[in-house]
C-alpha positions as CSV (number, residue, x, y, z in Angstrom):
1,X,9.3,40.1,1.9
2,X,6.6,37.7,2.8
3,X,6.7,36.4,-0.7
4,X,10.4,35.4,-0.3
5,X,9.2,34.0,2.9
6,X,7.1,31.8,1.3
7,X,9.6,30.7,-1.2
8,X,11.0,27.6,-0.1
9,X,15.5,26.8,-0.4
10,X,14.2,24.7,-4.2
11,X,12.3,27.7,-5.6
12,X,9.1,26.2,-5.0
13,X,5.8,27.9,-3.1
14,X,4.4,26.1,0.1
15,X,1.2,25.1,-2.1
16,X,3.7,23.8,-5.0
17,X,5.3,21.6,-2.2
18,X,2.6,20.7,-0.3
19,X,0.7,19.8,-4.0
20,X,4.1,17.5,-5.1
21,X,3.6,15.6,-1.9
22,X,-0.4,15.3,-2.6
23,X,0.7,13.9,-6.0
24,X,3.2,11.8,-4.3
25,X,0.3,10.5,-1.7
26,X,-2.3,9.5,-4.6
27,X,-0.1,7.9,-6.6
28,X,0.8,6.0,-3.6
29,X,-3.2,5.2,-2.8
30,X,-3.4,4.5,-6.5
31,X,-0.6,1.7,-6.9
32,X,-2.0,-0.1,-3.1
33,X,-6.0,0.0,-4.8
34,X,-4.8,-1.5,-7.9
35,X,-2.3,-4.4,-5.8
36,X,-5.5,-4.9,-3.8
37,X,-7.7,-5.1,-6.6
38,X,-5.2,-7.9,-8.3
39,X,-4.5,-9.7,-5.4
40,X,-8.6,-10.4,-4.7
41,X,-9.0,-11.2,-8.7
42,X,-5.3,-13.7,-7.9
43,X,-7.9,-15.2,-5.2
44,X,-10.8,-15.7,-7.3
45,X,-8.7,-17.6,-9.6
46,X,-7.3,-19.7,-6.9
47,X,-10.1,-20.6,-5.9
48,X,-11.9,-21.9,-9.2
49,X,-9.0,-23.2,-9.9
50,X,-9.7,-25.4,-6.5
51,X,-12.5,-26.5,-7.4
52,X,-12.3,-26.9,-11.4
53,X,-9.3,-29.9,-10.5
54,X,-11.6,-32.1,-8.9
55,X,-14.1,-32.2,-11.9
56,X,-14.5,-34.4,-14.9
57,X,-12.2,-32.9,-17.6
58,X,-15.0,-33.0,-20.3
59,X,-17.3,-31.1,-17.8
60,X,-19.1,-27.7,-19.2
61,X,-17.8,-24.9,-18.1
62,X,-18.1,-20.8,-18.4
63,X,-15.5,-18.7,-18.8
64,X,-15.9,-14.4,-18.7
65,X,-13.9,-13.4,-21.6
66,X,-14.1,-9.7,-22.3
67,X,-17.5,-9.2,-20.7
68,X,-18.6,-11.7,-23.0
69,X,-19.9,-15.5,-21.6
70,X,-18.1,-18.2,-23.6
71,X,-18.9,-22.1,-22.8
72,X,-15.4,-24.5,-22.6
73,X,-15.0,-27.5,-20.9
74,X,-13.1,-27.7,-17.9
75,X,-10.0,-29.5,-19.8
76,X,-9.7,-25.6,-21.6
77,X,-10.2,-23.2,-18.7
78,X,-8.0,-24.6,-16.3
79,X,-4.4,-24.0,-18.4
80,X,-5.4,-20.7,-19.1
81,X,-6.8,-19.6,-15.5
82,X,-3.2,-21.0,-14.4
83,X,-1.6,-19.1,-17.3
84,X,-3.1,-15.9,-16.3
85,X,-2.7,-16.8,-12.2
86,X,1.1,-16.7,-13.1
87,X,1.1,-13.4,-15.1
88,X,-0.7,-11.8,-11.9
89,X,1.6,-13.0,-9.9
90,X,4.0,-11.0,-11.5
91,X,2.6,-8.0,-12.1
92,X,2.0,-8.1,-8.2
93,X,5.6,-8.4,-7.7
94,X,6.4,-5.2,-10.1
95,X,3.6,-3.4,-8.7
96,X,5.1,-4.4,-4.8
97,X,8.1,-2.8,-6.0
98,X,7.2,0.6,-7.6
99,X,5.0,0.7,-4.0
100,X,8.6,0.0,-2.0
101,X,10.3,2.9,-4.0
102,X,7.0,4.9,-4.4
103,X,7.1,4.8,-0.4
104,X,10.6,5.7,-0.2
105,X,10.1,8.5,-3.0
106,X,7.1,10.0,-0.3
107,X,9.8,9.6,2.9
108,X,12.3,11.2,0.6
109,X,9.8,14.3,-0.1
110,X,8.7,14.9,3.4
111,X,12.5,14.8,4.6
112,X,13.5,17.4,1.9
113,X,10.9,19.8,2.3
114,X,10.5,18.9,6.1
115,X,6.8,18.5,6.1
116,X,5.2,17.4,9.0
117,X,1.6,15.5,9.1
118,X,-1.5,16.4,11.6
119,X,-1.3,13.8,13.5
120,X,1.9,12.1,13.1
121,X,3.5,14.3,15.6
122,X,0.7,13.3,18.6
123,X,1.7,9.7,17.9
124,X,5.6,10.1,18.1
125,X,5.0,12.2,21.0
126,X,2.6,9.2,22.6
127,X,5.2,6.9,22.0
128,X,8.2,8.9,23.7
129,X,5.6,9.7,26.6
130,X,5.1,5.8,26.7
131,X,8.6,4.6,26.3
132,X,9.9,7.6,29.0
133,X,6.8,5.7,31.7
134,X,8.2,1.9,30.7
135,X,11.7,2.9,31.4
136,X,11.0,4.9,34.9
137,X,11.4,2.1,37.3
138,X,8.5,3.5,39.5
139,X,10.4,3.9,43.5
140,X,9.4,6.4,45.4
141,X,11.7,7.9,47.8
142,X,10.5,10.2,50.9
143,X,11.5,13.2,52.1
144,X,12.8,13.9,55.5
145,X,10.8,15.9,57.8
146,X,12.9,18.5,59.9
């Protein structure tokens, strides 16, 4: 009995659900470390970038390429940081958009299996509590003595 109990309406056993959402969640965390990561390397190249326009175009310059330390001139690096500033751009704007349906894909979970986070709940319930105290227009009104 407490078996079938545990058995949720898809088949599936609380762990098997609440692992699917885990999943879910650190797939989640994964794809917003690797936009952050990008978006700080995007940065970097914005700002060498900056400063590789204002110098002479014959200028010595080192590049990183594949953990290996290659000179160029500053003519050289410049197309290619912007080449590669433009391809992280859009790989930011794919990865943005598996996060949007990666989000969804979590909400969509949590509504299906009706899963409630610690925590979560104390909030909403803060934010009624507030909202109920904001909308109370605050008169007092005394009783009557007999």
């Amino acid at each position: 009995m407490a078996s079938q109990e545990a058995k949720n309406k898809s088949g599936m056993s609380q762990e098997q659900i609440i692992q699917g959402f885990n999943d879910l969640r650190n797939q989640q965390k994964q794809l917003i470390n690797k936009i952050s990561e990008l978006e700080m390397e995007r940065k970097e190249h914005d700002l060498v970038m900056e400063t590789l326009k204002d110098v002479e175009p014959d200028r010595k310059c080192f590049r990183m390429v594949g953990g290996v330390l290659v000179e160029r001139s500053a003519k050289e690096v410049l197309p290619a940081l912007k080449t590669h500033y433009e391809s992280l751009g859009k790989v930011l704007e794919t990865l943005n958009t598996q996060m949007v349906t990666k989000g969804r894909e979590v909400n969509e979970y949590k509504e299906k299996h009706n899963l409630r986070i610690r925590g979560e709940d104390a909030e909403d319930q803060k934010k009624t509590d507030a909202n109920t105290k904001a909308s109370s227009s605050g008169v007092l009104v005394a009783g009557q003595a007999s």
